[in-house]
C-alpha positions as CSV (number, residue, x, y, z in Angstrom):
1,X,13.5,-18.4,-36.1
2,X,13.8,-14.9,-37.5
3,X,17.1,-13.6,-37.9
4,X,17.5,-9.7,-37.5
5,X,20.7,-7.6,-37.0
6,X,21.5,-4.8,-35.8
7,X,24.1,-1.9,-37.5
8,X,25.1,1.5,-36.7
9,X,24.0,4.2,-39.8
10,X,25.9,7.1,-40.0
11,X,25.4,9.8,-42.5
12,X,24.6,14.0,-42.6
13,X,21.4,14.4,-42.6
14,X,20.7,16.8,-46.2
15,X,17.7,18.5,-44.6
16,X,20.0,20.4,-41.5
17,X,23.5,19.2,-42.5
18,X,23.2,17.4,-39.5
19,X,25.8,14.1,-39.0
20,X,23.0,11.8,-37.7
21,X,23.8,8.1,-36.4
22,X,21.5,5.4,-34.8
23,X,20.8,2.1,-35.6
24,X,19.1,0.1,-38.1
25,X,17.0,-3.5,-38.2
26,X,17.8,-6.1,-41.2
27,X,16.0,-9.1,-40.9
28,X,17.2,-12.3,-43.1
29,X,14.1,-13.5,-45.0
30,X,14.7,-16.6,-46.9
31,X,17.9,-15.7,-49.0
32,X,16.7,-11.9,-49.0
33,X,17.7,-9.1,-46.3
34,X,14.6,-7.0,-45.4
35,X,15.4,-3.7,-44.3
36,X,12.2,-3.3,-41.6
37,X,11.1,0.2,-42.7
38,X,9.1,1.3,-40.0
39,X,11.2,0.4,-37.1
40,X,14.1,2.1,-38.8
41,X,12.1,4.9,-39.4
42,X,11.1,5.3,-35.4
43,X,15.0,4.4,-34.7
44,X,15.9,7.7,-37.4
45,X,13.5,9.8,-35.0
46,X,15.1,8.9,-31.8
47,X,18.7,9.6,-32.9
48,X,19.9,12.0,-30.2
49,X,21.4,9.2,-28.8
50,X,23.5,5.7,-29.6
51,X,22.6,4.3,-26.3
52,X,18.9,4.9,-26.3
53,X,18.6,3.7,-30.1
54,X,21.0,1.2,-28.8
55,X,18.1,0.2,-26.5
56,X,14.8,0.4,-29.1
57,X,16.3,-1.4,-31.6
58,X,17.3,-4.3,-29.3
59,X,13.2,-4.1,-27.5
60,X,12.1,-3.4,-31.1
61,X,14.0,-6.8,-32.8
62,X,13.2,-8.9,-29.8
63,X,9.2,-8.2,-30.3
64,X,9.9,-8.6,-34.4
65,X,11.5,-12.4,-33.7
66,X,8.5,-12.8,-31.0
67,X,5.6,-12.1,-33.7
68,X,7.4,-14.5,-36.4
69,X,6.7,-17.2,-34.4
70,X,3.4,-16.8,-33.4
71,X,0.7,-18.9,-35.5
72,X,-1.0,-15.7,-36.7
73,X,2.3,-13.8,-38.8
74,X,3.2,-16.8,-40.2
75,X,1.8,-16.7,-43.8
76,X,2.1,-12.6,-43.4
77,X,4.8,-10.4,-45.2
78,X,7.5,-9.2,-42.6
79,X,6.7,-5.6,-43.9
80,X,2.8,-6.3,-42.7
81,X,3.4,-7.4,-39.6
82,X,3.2,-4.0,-37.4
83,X,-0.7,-3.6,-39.7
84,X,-1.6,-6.3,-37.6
85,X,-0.9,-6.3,-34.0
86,X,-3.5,-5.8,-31.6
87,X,-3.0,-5.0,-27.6
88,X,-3.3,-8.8,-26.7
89,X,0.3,-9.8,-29.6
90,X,2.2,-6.9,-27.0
91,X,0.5,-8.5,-23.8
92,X,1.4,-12.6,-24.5
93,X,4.8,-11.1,-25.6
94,X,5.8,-9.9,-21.9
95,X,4.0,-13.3,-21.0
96,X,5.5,-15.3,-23.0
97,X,9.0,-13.6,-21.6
98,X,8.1,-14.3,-17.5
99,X,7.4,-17.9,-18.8
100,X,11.0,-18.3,-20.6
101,X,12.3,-16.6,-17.2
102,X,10.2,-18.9,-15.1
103,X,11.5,-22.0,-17.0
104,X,14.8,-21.0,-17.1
105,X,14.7,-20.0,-12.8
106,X,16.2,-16.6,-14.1
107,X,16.3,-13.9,-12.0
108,X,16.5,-11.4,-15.3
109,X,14.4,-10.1,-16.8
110,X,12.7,-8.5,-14.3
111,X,9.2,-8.1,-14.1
112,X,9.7,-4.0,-14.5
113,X,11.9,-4.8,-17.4
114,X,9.1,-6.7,-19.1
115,X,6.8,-4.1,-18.5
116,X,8.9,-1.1,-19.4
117,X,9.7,-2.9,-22.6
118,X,6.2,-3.2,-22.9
119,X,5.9,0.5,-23.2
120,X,8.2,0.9,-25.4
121,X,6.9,-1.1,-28.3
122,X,3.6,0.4,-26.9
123,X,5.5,3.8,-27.6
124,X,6.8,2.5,-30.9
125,X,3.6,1.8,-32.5
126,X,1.1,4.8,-30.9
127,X,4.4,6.9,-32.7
128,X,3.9,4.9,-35.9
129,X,0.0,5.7,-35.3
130,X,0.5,9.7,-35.2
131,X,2.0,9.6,-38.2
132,X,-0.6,7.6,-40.3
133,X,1.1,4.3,-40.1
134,X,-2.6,1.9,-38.7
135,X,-2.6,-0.9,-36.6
136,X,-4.9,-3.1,-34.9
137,X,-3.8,-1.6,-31.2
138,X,-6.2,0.5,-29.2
139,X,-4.4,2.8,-27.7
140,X,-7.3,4.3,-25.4
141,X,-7.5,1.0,-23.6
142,X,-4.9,-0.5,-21.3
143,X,-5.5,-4.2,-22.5
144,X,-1.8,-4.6,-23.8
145,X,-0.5,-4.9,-19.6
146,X,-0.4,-8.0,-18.3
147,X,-1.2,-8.1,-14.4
148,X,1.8,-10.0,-12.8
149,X,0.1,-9.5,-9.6
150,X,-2.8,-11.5,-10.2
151,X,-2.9,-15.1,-9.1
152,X,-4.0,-16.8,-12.0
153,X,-1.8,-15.3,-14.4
154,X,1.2,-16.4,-11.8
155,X,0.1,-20.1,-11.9
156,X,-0.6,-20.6,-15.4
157,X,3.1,-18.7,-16.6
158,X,4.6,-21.2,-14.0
159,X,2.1,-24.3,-15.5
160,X,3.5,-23.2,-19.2
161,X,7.0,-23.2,-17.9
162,X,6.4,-26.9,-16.6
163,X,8.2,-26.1,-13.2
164,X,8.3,-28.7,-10.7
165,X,6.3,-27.4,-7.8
166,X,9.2,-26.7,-5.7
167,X,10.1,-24.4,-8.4
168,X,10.6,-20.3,-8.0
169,X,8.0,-18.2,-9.6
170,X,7.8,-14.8,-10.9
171,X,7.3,-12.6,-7.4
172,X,10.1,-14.9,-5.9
173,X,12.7,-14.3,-8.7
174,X,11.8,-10.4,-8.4
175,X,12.4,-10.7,-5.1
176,X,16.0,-12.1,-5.3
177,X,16.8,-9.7,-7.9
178,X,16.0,-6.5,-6.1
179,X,17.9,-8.1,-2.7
180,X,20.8,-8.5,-4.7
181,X,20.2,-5.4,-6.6
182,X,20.4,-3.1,-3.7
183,X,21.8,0.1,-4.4
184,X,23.8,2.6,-2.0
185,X,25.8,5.3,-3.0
186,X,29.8,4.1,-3.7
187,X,31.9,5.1,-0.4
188,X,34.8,7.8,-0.9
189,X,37.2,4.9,-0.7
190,X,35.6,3.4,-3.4
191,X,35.5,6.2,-5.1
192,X,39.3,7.3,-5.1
193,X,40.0,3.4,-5.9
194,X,38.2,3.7,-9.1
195,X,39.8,6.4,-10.2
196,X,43.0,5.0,-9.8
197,X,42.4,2.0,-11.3
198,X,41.8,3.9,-14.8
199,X,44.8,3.2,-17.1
200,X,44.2,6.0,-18.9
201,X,43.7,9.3,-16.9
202,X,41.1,10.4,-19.5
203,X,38.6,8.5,-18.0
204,X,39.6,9.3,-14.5
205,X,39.4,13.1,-15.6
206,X,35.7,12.5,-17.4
207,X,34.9,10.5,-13.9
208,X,35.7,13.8,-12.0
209,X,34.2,16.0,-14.0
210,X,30.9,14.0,-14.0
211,X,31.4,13.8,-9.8
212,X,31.0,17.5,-9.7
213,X,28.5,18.2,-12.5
214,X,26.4,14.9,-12.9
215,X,26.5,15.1,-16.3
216,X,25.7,12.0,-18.4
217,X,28.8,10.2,-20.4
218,X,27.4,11.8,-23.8
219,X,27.6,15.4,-22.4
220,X,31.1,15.0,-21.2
221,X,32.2,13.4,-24.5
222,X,30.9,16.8,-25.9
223,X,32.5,19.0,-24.4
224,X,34.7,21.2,-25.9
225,X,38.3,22.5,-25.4
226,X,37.2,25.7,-27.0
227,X,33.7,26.3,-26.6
228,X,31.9,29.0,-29.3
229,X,28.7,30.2,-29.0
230,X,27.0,30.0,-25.9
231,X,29.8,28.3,-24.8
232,X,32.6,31.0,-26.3
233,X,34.2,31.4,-22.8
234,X,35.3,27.9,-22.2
235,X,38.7,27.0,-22.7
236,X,41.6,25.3,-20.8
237,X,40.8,27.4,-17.2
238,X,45.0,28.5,-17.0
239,X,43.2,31.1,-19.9
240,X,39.5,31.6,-18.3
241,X,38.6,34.1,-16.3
242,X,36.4,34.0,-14.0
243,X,33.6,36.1,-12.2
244,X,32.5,33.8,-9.5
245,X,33.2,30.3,-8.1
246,X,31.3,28.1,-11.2
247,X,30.7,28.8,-14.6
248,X,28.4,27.5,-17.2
249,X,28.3,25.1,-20.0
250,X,24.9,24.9,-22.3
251,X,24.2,21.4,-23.3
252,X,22.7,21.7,-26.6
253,X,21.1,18.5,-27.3
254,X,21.3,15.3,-25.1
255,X,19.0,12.5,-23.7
256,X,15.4,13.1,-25.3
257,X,16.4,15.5,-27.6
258,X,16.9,18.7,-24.0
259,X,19.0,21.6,-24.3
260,X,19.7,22.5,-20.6
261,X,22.2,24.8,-18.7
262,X,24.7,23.1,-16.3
263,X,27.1,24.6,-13.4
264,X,30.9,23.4,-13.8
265,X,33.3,24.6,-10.2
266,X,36.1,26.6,-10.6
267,X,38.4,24.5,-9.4
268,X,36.8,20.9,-11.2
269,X,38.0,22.6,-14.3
270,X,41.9,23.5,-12.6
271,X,41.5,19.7,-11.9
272,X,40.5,19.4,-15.2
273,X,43.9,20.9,-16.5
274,X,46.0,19.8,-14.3
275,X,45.2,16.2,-14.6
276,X,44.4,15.6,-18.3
277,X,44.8,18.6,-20.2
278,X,48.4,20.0,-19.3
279,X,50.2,16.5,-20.0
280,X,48.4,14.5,-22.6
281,X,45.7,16.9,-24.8
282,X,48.4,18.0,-27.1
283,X,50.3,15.2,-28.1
284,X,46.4,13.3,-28.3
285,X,45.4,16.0,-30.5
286,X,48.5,15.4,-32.9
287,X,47.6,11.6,-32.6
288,X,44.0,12.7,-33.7
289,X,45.8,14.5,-37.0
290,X,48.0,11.8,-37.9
291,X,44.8,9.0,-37.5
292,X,42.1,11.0,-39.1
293,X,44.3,13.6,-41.3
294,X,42.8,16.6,-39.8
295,X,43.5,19.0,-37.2
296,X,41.5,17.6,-33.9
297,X,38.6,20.1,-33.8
298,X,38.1,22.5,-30.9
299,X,35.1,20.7,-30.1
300,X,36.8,17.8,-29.0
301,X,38.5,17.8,-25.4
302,X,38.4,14.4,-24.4
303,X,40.4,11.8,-26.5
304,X,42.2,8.4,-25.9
305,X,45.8,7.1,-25.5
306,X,45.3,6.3,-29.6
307,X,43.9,9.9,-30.3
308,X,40.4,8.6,-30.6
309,X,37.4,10.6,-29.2
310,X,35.9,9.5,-26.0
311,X,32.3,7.7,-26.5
312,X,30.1,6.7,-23.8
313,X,31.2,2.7,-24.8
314,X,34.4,3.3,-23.9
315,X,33.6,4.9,-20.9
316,X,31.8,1.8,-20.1
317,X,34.2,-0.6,-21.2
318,X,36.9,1.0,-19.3
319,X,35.2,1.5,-16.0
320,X,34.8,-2.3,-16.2
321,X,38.5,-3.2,-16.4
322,X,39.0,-0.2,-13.4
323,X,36.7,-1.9,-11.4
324,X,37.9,-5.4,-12.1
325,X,42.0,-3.9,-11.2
326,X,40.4,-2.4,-7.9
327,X,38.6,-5.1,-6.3
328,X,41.7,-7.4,-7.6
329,X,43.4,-4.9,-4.9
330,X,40.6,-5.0,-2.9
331,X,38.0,-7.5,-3.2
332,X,35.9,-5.0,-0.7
333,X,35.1,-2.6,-3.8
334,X,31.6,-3.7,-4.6
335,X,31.1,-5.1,-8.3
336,X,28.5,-2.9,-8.6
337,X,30.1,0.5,-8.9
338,X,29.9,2.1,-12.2
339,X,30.7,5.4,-13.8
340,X,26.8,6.8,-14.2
341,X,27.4,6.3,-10.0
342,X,28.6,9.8,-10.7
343,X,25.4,11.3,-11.6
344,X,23.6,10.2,-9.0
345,X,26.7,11.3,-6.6
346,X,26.1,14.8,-7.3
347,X,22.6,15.3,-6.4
348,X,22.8,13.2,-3.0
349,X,25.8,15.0,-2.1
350,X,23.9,18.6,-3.0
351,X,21.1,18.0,-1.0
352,X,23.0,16.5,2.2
353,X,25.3,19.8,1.8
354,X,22.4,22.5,1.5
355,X,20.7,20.5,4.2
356,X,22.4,18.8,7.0
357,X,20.6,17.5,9.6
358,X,17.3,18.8,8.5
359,X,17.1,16.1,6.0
360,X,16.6,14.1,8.9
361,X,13.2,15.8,9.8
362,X,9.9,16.5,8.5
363,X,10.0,16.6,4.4
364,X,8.3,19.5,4.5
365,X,11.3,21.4,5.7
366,X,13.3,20.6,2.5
367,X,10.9,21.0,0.2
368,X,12.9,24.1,-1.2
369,X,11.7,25.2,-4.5
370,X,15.2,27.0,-5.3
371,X,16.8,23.4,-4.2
372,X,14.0,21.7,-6.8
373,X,15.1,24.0,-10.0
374,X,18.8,23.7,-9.4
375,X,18.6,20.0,-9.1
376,X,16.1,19.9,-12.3
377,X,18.6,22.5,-14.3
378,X,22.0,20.6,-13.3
379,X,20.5,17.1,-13.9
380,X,18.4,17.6,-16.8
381,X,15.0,16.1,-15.8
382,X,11.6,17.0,-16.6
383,X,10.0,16.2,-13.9
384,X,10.7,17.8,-10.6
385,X,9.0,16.6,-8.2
386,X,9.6,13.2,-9.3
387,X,13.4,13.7,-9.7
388,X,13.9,15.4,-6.3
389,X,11.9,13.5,-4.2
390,X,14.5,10.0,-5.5
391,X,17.4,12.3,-4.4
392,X,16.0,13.6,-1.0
393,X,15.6,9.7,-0.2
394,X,18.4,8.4,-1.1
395,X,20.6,11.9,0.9
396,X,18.6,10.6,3.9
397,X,19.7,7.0,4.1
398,X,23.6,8.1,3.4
399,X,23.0,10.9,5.9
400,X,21.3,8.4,8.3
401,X,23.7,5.9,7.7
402,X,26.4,8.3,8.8
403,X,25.0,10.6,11.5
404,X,27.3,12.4,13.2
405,X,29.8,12.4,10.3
406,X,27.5,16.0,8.5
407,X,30.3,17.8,8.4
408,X,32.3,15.6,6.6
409,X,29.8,14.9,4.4
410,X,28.9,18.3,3.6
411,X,31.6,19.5,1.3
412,X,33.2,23.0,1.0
413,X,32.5,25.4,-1.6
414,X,36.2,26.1,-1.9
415,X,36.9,22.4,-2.7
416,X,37.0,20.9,-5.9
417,X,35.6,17.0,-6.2
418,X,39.4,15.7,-6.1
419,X,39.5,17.2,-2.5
420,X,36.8,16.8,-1.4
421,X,37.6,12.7,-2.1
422,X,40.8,13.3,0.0
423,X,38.9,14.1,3.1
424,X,38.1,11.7,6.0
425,X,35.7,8.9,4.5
426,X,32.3,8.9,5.2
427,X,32.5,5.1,6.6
């Protein structure tokens, strides 16, 4: 079986002085390590971020160890094998996958994982394509999707997995995944338990922050202490001074290489100060000096116990050992919460307060365009429509689920997100 890891690069880029990291594929060939050229090249054009290169070059390696063991690759170069691929390699790929899951009774991957990660090695080599790297895919034709709906295709992935007959197939494991994969929005108790579960207030801070701004991890890890440029007038808010109730932070790059503008309360940034910057950014920042031998740039707000800037990993890691202290309180706490729960917090919570009970009506009544662009500007999402019509639904079953309770749910302008979670609950 081919052997590939995967490493972080890091280096400035000499072109716009740029520091630039993402990941890399090295396959072991033999007693040689190939460096596998064009994927890395793809992975170098996706760099805005560690997560999504993260993702690729995981999608990317698994379809590289696929091909190496598929009768037609194996007297071929590893460097050839992307000349050679044709729609049908990328289709028995995904159906080779449902079979491994069929075999193994798993409920993961999903079928819309298999299929997305068909589209992205789809997306990796039509790339490759625009820039004059051939292949053998057609790109005008569909033929690289396998139907998971049809029959046929269901009986012989469960044949090839040599399942008894009793055994569960592809639409049953889906099934069973998206029961137990049922999402609601985390309850205000749930809420205020995972932010006291945080042993470092850093991340309870960042957590805050992202409830009343739904920014993503890697935006919050950006921002600054003392902004410059477009961002010149942010700074701890005891020195800020402000001309209405929010003020704004420009995102210069984040997911998919977007600039966009974002609204940040008043009173989220007193929050802000009062929880994480008064007591701990100074001696962090000193911490910071000490470790790296170098002031702690103005850039750089949020940093750990150890003086270590914030990444979106350790926001991860550390929302997993909150959760795990909270439900040990309070087995209750559902072991699905997690921090990007913020993001999606903000928009529900935005539409249920601009709407009220109308949300409950005809769709026509909140289809606001003013309501569209603000939830497109604060969350960062091309497509409109798409994004607002998720967030409308998902308002209307929290609303629905607590009728009666709109007022509670519909927070005041004068309140920042920590007191807003001190309210009555919502259940």
């Amino acid at each position: 079986m081919l052997s590939i890891s995967r490493r972080i690069l890091r280096y400035i880029c000499v072109l716009t002085g740029k520091a630039m990291s993402h990941y890399i594929l090295i396959a072991q060939s033999g007693s040689s390590m190939v460096m596998l050229s064009h994927a890395n090249i793809y992975l170098r054009y996706l760099s805005s971020s560690l997560d999504t290169s993260n993702r690729y070059s995981n999608v990317i390696s698994m379809f590289y160890r696929y091909l190496a063991g598929v009768d037609k690759f194996q007297s071929v170069p590893l460097g050839s094998y992307l000349s050679l691929v044709d729609n049908q390699d990328i289709k028995n790929w995904q159906i080779s996958r449902q079979t491994i899951r069929v075999a193994n009774q798993s409920a993961k991957p999903s079928t819309e994982t298999i299929i997305e990660d068909g589209k992205l090695i789809y997306g990796f080599l039509q790339w490759l394509d625009s820039q004059g790297y051939e292949s053998c895919v057609k790109f005008e034709y569909k033929t690289w999707m396998p139907n998971f709906k049809d029959e046929s295709l269901l009986a012989h992935i469960k044949k090839q997995a040599l399942q008894i007959l009793d055994g569960k197939g592809v639409q049953v494991l889906d099934r069973e995944l998206r029961q137990n994969k049922s999402y609601s929005l985390p309850t205000d108790y749930e809420l205020q338990s995972l932010i006291a579960s945080y042993h470092d207030p850093v991340y309870a801070a960042m957590f805050k922050l992202s409830l009343g701004t739904a920014m993503r991890p890697i935006d919050l890890c950006r921002f600054p202490y003392l902004g410059n440029g477009a961002n010149s007038h942010l700074m701890p808010c005891e020195n800020m001074e402000f001309k209405g109730e929010t003020t704004s932070y420009f995102i210069f790059t984040s997911k998919g290489n977007k600039s966009r503008t974002v609204k940040v309360h008043r009173l989220d940034l007193k929050a802000l100060y009062d929880h994480y910057i008064k007591d701990h950014y100074a001696r962090r920042a000193d911490l910071y000096a000490k470790r790296y031998g170098r002031p702690c740039p103005p850039s750089i707000l949020f940093l750990s116990s150890r003086g270590i800037p914030v990444t979106p990993k350790m926001i991860s890691r550390r929302t997993v050992d909150a959760r795990k202290i909270a439900r040990l309180k309070d087995p209750s706490i559902r072991p699905e919460i997690r921090f990007y729960d913020s993001r999606h917090w903000w928009p529900t919570m935005f539409l249920i307060k601009r709407f009220k009970s109308a949300l409950l009506g005809e769709l026509s009544e909140v289809r606001d365009l003013a309501a569209m662009q603000v939830l497109k500007d604060q969350m960062g999402h091309v497509h409109l429509t798409t994004t607002y019509d998720h967030y409308i639904d998902v308002a209307r079953i929290v609303l629905g689920a607590h009728q009666g309770l709109v007022n509670e749910l519909a927070t005041n302008p004068s309140q920042s997100v920590s007191q807003f979670l001190k309210s009555p609950s919502l259940v």
